[in-house]
C-alpha positions as CSV (number, residue, x, y, z in Angstrom):
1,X,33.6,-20.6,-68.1
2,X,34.1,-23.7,-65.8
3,X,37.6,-24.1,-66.5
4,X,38.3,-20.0,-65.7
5,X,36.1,-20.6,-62.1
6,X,38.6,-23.9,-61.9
7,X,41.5,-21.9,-62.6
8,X,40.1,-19.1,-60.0
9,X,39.2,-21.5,-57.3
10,X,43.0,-23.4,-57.8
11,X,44.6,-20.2,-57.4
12,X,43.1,-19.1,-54.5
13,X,40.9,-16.7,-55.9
14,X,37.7,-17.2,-54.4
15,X,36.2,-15.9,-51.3
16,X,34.6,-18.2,-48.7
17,X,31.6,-17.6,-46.4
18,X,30.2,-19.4,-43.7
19,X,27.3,-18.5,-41.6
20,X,25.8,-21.0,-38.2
21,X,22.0,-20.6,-38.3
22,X,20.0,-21.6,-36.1
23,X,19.3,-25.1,-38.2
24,X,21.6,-24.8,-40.7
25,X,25.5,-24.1,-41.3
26,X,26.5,-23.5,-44.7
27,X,29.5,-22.5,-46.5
28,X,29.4,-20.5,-49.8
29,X,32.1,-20.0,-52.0
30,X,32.1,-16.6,-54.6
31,X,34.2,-15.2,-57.2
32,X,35.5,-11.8,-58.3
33,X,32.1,-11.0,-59.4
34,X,30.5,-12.5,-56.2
35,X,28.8,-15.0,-57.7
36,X,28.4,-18.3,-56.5
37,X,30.6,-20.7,-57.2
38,X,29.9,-23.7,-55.0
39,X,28.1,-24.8,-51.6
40,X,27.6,-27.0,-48.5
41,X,25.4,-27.4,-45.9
42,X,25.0,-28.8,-42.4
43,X,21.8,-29.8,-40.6
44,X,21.9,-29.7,-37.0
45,X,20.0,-28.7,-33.7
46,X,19.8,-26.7,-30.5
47,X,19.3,-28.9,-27.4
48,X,16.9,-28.0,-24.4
49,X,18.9,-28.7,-21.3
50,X,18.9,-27.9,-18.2
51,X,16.3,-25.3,-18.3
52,X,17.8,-23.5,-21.7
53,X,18.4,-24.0,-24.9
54,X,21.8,-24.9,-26.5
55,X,23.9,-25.7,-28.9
56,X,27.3,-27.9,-27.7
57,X,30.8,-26.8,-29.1
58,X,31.5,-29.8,-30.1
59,X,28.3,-29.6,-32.7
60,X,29.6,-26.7,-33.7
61,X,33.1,-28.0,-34.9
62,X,31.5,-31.5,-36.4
63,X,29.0,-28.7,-38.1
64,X,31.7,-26.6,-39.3
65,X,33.9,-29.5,-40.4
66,X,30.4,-31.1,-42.3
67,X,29.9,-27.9,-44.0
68,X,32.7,-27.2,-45.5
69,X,33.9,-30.7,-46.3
70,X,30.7,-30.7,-48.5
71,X,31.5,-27.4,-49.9
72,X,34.8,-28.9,-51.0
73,X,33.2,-32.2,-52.5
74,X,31.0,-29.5,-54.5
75,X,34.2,-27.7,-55.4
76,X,35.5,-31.0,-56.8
77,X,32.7,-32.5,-58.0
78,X,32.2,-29.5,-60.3
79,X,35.2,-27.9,-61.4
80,X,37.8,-31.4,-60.1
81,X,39.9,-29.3,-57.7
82,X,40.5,-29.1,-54.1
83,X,40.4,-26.0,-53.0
84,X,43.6,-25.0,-50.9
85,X,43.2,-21.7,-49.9
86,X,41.1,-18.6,-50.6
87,X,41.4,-14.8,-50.9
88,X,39.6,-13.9,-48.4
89,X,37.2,-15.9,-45.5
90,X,34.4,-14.8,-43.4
91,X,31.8,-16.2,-40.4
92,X,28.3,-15.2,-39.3
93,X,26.1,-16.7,-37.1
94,X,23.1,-16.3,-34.9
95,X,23.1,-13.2,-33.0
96,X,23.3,-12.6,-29.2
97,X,23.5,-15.6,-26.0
98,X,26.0,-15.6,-23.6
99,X,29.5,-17.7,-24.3
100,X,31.9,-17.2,-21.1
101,X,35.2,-18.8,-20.9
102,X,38.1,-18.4,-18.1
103,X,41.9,-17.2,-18.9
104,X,42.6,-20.8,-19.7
105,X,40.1,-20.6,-22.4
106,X,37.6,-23.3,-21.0
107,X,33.9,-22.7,-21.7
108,X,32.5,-22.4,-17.8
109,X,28.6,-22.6,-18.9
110,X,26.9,-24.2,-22.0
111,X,26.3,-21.8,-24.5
112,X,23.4,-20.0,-23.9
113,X,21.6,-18.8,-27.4
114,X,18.9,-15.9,-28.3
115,X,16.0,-18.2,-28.3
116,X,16.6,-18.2,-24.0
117,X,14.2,-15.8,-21.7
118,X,15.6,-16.1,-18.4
119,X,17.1,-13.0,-18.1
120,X,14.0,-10.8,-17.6
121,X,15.3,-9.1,-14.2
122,X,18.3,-8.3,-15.7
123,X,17.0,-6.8,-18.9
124,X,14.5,-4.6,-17.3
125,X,17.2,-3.1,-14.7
126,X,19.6,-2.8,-17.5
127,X,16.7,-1.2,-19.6
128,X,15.8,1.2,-17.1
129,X,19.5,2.6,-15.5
130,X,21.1,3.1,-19.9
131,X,17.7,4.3,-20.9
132,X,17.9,1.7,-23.9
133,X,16.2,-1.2,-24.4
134,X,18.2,-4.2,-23.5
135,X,16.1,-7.3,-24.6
136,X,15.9,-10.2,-23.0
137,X,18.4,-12.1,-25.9
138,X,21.3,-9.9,-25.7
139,X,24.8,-11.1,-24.0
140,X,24.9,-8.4,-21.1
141,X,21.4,-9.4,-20.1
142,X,22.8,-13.0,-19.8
143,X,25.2,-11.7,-17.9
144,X,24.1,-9.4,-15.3
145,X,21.6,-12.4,-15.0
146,X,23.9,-15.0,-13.7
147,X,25.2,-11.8,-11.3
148,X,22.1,-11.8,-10.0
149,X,21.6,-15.5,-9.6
150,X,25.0,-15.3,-8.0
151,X,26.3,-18.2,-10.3
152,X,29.1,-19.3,-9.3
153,X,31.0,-19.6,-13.0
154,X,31.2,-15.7,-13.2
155,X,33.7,-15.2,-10.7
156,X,36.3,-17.0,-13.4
157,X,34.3,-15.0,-16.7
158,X,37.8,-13.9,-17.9
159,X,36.0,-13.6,-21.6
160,X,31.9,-13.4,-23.3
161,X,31.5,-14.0,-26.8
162,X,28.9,-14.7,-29.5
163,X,28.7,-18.1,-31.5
164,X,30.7,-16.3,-34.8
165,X,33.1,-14.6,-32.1
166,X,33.9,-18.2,-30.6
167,X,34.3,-19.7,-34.5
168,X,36.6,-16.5,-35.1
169,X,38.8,-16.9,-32.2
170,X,39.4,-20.8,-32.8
171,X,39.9,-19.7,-36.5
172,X,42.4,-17.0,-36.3
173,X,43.3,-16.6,-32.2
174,X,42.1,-12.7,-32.3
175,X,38.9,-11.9,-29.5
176,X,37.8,-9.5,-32.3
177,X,33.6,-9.4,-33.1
178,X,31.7,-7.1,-36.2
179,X,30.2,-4.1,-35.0
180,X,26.8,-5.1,-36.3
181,X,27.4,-8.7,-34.1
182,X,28.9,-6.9,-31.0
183,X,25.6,-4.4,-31.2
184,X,23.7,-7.6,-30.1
185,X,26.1,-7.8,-27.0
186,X,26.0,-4.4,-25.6
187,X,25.0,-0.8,-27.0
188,X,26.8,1.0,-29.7
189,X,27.7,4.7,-29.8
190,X,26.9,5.5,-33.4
191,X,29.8,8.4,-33.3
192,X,32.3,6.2,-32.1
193,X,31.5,2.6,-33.8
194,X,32.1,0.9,-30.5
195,X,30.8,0.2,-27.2
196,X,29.2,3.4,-25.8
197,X,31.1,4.8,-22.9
198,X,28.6,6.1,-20.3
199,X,26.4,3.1,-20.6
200,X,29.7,0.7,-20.3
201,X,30.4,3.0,-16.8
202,X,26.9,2.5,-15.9
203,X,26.7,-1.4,-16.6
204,X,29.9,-2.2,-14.7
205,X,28.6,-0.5,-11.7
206,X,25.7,-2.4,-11.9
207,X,27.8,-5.7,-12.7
208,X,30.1,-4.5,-9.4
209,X,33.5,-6.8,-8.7
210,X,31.3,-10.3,-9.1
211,X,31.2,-9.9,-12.7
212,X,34.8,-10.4,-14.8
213,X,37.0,-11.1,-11.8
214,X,38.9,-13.8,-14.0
215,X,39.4,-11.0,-16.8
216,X,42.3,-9.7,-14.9
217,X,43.4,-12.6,-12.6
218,X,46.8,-13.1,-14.3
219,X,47.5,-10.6,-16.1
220,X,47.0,-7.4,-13.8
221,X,44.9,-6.0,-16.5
222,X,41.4,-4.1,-15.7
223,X,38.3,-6.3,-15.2
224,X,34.8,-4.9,-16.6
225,X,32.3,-5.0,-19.6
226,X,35.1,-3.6,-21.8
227,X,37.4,-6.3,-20.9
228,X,35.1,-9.5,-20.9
229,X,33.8,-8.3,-24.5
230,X,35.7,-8.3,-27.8
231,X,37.4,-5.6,-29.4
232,X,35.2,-3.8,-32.4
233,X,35.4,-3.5,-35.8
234,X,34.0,-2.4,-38.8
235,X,33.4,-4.0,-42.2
236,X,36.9,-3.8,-44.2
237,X,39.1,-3.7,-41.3
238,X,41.7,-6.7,-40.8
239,X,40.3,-9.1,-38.7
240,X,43.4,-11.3,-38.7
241,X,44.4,-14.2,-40.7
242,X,43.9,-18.2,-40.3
243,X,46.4,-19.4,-37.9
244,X,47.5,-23.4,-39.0
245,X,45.7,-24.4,-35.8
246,X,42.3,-22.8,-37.3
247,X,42.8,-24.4,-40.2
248,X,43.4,-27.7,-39.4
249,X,40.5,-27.2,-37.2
250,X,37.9,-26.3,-39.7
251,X,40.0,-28.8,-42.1
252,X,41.3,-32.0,-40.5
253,X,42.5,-33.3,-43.8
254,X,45.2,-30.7,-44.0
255,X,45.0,-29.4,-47.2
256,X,43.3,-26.4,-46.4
257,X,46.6,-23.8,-45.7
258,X,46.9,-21.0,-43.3
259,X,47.3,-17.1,-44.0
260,X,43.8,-16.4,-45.8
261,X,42.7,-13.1,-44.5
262,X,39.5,-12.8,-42.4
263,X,37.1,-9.8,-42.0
264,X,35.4,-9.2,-38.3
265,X,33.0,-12.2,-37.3
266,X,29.5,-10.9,-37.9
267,X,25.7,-11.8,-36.7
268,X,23.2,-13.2,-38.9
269,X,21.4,-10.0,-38.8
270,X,24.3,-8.3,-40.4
271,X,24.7,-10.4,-43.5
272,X,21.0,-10.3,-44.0
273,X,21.3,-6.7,-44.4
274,X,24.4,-7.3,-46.8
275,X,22.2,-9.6,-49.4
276,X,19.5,-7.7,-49.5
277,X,21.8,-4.4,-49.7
278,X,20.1,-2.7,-47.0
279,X,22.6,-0.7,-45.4
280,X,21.9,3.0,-46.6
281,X,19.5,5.1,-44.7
282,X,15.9,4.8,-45.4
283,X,16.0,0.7,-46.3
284,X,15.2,-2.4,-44.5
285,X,14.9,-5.6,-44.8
286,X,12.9,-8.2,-43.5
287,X,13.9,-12.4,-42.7
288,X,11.3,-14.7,-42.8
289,X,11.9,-18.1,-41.2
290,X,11.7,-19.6,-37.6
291,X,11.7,-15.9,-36.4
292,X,10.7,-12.7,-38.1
293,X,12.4,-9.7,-37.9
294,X,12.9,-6.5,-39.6
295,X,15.8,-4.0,-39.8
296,X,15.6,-0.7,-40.8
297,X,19.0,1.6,-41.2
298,X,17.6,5.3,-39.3
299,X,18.4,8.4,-40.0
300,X,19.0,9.8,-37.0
301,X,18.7,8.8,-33.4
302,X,15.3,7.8,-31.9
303,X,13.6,10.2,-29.4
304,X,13.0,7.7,-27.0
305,X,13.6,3.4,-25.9
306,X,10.7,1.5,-26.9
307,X,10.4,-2.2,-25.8
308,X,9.4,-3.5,-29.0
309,X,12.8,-2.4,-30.8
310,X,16.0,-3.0,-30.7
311,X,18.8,-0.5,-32.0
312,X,21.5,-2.4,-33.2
313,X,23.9,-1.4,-36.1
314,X,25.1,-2.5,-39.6
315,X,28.1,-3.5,-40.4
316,X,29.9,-0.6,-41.1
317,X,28.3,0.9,-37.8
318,X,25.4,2.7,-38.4
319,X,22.5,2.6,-36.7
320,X,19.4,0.5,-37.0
321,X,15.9,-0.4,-35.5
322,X,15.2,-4.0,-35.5
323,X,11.9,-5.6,-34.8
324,X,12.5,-9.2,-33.7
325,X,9.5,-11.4,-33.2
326,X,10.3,-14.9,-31.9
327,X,8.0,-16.8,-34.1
328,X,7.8,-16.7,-38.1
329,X,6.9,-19.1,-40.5
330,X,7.0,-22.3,-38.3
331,X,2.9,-22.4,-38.0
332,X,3.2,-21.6,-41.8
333,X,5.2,-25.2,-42.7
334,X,2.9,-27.0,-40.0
335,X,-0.1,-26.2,-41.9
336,X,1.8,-26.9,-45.4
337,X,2.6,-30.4,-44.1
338,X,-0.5,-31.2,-43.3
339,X,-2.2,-30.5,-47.0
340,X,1.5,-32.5,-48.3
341,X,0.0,-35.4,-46.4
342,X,-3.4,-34.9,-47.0
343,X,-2.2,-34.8,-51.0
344,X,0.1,-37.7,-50.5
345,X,-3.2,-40.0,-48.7
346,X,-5.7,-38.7,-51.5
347,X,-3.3,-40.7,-54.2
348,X,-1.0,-37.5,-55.6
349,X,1.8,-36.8,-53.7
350,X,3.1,-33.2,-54.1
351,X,6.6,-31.7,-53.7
352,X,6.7,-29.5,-50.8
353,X,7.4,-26.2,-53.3
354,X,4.1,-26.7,-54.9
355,X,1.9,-28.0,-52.0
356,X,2.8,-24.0,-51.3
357,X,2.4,-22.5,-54.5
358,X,-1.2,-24.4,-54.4
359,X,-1.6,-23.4,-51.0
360,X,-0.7,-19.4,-51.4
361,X,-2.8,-19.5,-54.9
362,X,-5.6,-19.6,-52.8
363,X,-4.6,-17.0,-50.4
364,X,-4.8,-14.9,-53.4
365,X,-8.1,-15.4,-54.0
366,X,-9.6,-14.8,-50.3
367,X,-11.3,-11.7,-48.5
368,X,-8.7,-8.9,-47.6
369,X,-9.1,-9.6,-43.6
370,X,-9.3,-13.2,-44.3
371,X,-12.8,-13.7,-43.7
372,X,-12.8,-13.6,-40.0
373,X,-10.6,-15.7,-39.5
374,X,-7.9,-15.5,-36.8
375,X,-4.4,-17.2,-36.4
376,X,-1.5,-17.2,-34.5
377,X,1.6,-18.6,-35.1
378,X,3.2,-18.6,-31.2
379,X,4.9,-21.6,-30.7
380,X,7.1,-19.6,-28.2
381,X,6.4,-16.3,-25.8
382,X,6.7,-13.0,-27.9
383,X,7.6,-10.2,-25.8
384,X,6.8,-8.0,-28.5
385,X,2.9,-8.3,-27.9
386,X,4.0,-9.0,-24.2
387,X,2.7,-13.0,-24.7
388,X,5.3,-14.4,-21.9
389,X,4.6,-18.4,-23.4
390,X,2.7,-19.2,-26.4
391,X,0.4,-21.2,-28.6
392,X,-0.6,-21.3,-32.4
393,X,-4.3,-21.0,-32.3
394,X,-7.0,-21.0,-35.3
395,X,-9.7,-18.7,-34.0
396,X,-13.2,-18.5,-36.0
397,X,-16.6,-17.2,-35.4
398,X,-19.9,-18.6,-36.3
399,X,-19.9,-16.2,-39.1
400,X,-16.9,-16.5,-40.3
401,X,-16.1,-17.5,-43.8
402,X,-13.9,-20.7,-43.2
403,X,-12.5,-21.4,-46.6
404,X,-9.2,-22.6,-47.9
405,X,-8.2,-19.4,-49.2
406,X,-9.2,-17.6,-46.1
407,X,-7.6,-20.0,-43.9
408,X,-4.0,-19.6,-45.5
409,X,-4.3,-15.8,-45.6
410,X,-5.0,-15.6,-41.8
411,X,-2.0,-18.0,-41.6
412,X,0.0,-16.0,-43.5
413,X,-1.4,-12.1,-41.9
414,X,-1.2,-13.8,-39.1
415,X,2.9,-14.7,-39.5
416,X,3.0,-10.7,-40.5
417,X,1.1,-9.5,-36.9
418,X,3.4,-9.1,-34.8
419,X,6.2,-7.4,-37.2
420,X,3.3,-5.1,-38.0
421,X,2.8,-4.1,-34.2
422,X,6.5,-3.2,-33.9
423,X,6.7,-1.5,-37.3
424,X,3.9,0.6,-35.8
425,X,6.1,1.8,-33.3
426,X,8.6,2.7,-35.8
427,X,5.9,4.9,-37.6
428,X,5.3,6.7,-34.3
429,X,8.6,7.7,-34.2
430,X,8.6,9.1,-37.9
431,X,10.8,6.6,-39.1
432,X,11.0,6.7,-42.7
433,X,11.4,3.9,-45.2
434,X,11.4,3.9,-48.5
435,X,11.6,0.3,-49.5
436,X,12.4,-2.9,-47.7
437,X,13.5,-6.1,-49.4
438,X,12.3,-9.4,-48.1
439,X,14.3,-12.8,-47.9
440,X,13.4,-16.3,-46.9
441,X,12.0,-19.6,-48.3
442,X,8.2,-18.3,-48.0
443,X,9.2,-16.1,-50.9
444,X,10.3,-18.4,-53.1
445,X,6.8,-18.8,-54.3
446,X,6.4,-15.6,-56.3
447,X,3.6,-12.8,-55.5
448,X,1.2,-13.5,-52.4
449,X,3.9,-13.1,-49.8
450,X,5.6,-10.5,-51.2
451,X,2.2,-8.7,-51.8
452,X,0.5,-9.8,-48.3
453,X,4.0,-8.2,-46.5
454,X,4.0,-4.7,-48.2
455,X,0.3,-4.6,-47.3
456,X,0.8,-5.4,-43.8
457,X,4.2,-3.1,-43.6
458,X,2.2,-0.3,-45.7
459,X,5.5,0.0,-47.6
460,X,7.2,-1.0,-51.1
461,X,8.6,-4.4,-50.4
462,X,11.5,-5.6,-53.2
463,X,12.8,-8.9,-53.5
464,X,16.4,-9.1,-54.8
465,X,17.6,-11.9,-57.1
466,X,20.5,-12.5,-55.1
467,X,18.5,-12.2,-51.5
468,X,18.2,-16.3,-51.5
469,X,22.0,-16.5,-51.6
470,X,21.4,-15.8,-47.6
471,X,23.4,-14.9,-44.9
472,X,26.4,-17.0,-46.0
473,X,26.6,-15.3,-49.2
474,X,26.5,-11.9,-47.4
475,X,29.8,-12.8,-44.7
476,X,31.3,-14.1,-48.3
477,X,30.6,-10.9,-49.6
478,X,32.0,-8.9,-46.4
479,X,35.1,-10.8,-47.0
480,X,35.8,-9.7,-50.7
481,X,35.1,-6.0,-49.4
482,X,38.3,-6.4,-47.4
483,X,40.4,-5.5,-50.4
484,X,38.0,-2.5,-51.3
485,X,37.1,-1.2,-47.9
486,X,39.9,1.4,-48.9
487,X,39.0,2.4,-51.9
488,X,35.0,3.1,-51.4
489,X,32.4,2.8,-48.3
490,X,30.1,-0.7,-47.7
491,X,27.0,1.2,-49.0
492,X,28.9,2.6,-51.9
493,X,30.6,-0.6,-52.5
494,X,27.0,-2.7,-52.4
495,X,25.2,-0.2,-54.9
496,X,28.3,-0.1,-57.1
497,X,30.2,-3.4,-57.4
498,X,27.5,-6.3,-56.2
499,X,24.1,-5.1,-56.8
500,X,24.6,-2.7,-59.8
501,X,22.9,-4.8,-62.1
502,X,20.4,-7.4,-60.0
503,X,17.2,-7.4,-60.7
504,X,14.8,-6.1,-58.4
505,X,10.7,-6.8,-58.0
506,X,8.8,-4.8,-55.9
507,X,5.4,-4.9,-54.7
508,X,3.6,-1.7,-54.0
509,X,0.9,-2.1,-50.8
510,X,-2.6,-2.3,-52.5
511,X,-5.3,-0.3,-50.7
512,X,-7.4,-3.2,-50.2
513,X,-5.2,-5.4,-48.9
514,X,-4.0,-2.7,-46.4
515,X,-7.7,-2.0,-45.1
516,X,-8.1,-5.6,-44.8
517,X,-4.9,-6.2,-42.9
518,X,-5.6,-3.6,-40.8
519,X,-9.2,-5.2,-39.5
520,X,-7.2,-8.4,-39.3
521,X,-5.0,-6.5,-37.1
522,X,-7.7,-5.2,-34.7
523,X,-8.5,-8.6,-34.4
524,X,-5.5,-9.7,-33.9
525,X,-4.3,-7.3,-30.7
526,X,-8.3,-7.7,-29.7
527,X,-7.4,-11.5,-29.2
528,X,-4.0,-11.8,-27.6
529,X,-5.5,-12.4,-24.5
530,X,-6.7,-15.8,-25.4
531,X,-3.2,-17.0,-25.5
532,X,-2.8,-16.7,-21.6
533,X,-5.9,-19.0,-21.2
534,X,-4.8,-21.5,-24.1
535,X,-1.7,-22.0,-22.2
536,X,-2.9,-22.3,-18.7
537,X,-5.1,-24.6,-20.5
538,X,-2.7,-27.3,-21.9
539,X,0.6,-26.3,-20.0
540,X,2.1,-29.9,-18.1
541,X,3.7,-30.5,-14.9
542,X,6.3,-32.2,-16.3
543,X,10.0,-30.8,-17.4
544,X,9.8,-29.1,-20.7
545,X,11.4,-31.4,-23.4
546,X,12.5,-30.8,-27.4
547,X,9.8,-31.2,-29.6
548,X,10.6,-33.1,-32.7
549,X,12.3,-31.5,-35.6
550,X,10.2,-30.7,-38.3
551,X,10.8,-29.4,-42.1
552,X,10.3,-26.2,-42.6
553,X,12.1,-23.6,-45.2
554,X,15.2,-21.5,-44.6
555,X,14.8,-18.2,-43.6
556,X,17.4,-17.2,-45.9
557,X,17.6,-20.0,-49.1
558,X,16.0,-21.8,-51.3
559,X,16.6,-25.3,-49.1
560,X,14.2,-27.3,-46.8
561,X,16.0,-27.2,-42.7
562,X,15.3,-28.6,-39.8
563,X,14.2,-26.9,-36.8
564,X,13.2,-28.0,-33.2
565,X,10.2,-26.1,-32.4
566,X,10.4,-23.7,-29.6
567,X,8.9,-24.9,-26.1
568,X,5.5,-23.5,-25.3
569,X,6.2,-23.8,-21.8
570,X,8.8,-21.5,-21.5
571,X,9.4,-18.8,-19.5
572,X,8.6,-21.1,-16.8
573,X,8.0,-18.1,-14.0
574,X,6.4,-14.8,-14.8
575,X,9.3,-12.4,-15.9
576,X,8.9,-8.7,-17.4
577,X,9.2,-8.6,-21.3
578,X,11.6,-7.1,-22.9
């Protein structure tokens, strides 16, 4: 078996896969079969300056370059060959933010990601003149914002991109972006698998001449929404090829060669639909890690905008609700530091796998609402509860059971809240699903998560075998599909040829853990008040800095990443939620 994958790999064979999270980059090589094959990783983080949080470009190519010259050094180190060119490659990365360049090409701003909230006026007028809900993360928010701050760059905005668009471009020259990705820029039209007209008339009146008046400068060509953003496509169509400047950028040594095919650049929420092969009506899936968010693939349009949802697309351009909460399992890995440390003073140091595996044991064991116990896990504003800047709390009454067990279930409900409030919405709607499929490191520890989520969700939650290959995995697997796209569609394709014979275990929601999630939950919205006095209580004068990086698990694999927590000071004004 190793010397067929070294014969595979050698003659270019294998498919490659890189995805840019928000801690972590890592490359992921597959075969025919889409099994791994090898991997790399870099660690890296996004920088509070200025007022908002970045990432530089020049951490993105030292990142890119990192993770794949590790994935090559596993490549050799296993099967003692250099890989030199692939069949097919793919990127993903963090959705939304705002990337703007001029006609020469030259970023004008730093990169603005998802995790910024400055764009509240601009997503409320946006929200109200489409009738959709335009969150505060998405690129036209950014940039109808820096209209309305009259920023000087966006006179020269001649191009607006997201971070896999940018890695795309450098890789292959084509301004080309995923339809699921590009649904994180601006609204889809579902019938059409692009931008939707009447809302892209509607924004550029809105935007007026300031916006895009670069786009055209040179070349006589329109200015406009349509003509900042990249062209869509859909999973399977040609997205171009590496150009021998792309890949001597991604590979300075120069052995990587040009002409390997790409599909379209997608976003992180994408390929997590991909591993978890959640693209056909009716499924979800769910990503646990320094956010939380579920998607779930609808069956027909929603009757009305709702604040707490996005609507977004998969890959091959169908529609999808999304629940995004800005804060996940970071309060989680706080807490399982803490009892690492505590195990570590007492005289018997634990990994960090079984401080949780002790740690959710005991969650197992506790009352179904936790005892009365209360937890929050807002390191940053959620504008899904309408919380415009957060703190974790531990709340507890004088009758409240304050055990071990009880204290990691309210953690862990209390990581699940805020999904369950948006999900809510979802049911008022009569959104059906009939099973969604978790990923992340918190459910790498078998049984309490997965059961604690399909109690909270009231619905069957699965976890695939191959959902901790991550979003990496999934843009790998979008690449293969380009030779198939064809032949079959992407949900056909996913049952058929990738997931035909996983292994699946699901969790059915237990009556007594829903009843008890539900009183935590009455709790829970009964208590959001208190986070308004916690941070008028403890906010500082002084100019919001990064908080150390601390180790938490990946939202999509089995490794430990780094992640700078967010700021609990921002918004720094009052803005409207969105």
């Amino acid at each position: 078996m190793g010397d067929d994958r070294r014969q595979r790999i050698e003659d270019g064979r294998a498919t490659l896969g890189i995805e840019l999270g928000s801690t972590r980059i890592k490359a992921v090589l597959i075969d025919e079969d889409h099994v791994p094959l090898a991997s790399g990783d870099h660690e890296w983080e996004n920088a509070f300056v200025d007022g908002r949080w970045t990432y530089s470009l020049e951490d993105v190519e030292t990142g890119l370059r990192a993770a794949y010259a590790a994935l090559v050094a596993d490549v050799e180190s296993q099967y003692g060959v250099r890989p030199t060119t692939f069949r097919a490659l793919g990127v993903s990365a963090m959705m939304h933010g705002y990337l703007a360049f001029d006609a020469a090409g030259e970023l004008l701003v730093p990169f603005r990601t998802w995790r910024n909230t400055s764009t509240g006026p601009a997503a409320e007028a946006l929200s109200e003149r489409l009738g959709f809900n335009i969150p505060l993360r998405w690129s036209v928010a950014h940039l109808y914002q820096a209209v309305l701050d009259e920023e000087p760059h966006v006179a020269e905005v001649a191009r607006v991109t997201t971070l896999a668009g940018y890695v795309h471009h450098r890789l292959t020259g084509h301004d080309v972006l995923g339809v699921g990705d590009a649904s994180g820029m601006f609204p889809i039209d579902p019938a059409t698998r692009d931008y939707d007209a009447a809302m892209l008339e509607t924004a550029d009146e809105m935007l007026g001449a300031g916006a895009g008046a670069g786009a055209g400068a040179d070349t006589g060509t329109s200015t406009g929404i349509r003509a900042l953003f990249p062209e869509v496509l859909v999973a399977g169509q040609d997205a171009g090829a590496l150009t021998p400047e792309g890949a001597a950028w991604l590979d300075p040594t120069g052995a990587l060669e040009p002409g390997v095919p790409l599909c379209p650049p997608e976003g992180d929420a994408g390929t997590g639909m991909v591993a978890t092969n959640a693209v056909a009506p009716r499924t979800g899936n769910v990503s646990v890690g320094t956010s939380i968010f579920a998607m779930v693939v609808l069956e027909r349009a929603m009757a009305q905008a709702h604040e707490e949802l996005d609507v977004v697309t998969t890959p091959a351009g169908d529609a999808v609700a999304m629940v995004h909460c800005n804060n996940g399992a970071s309060e989680i890995a706080a807490w399982a530091r803490v009892f690492g440390r505590f195990a570590e003073a007492a005289g018997t140091p634990l990994d960090i796998d079984h401080v949780y595996a002790t740690l959710l044991a005991e969650a197992e064991q506790a009352d179904p609402d936790a005892g009365g116990l209360l937890s929050y896990n807002y390191l940053a504003g959620e504008p899904v509860t309408h919380v415009e800047a957060g703190r974790p709390l531990l709340v507890r009454g004088a009758g409240s059971a304050f055990t071990l067990g009880n204290l990691v279930r309210a953690e862990v409900q209390g990581a699940f809240a805020t999904l369950a409030i948006g999900m809510d919405v979802l049911a008022e709607e009569d959104v059906r699903v009939d099973r969604m499929t978790a990923h992340g490191g918190l459910f790498r520890t078998p049984g309490t998560p997965q059961r604690l989520l399909a109690a909270a969700l009231r619905v069957p939650v699965a976890l695939e075998e191959t959902a901790g290959e991550g979003g990496a995995w999934g843009i790998a697997v979008l690449a293969a599909y380009l030779e198939h796209a064809g032949d079959t569609d992407l949900t056909t394709h996913l049952a058929e040829r990738v997931f035909g014979g996983d292994a699946v275990h699901v969790a059915d929601p237990d009556e007594h853990d829903v009843a008890g999630f539900r009183t935590y939950l009455e709790r829970f919205r009964a208590g959001l008040p208190l986070q308004a006095a916690a941070v008028a209580a403890t906010t500082r004068d002084e100019v919001a800095t990064t908080h150390d990086a601390a180790t938490m698990r990946d939202a999509t694999t089995d490794e430990p990443e780094t992640t700078a927590g967010a700021d609990p000071s921002l918004p720094a004004v009052k803005e409207p939620t969105r």
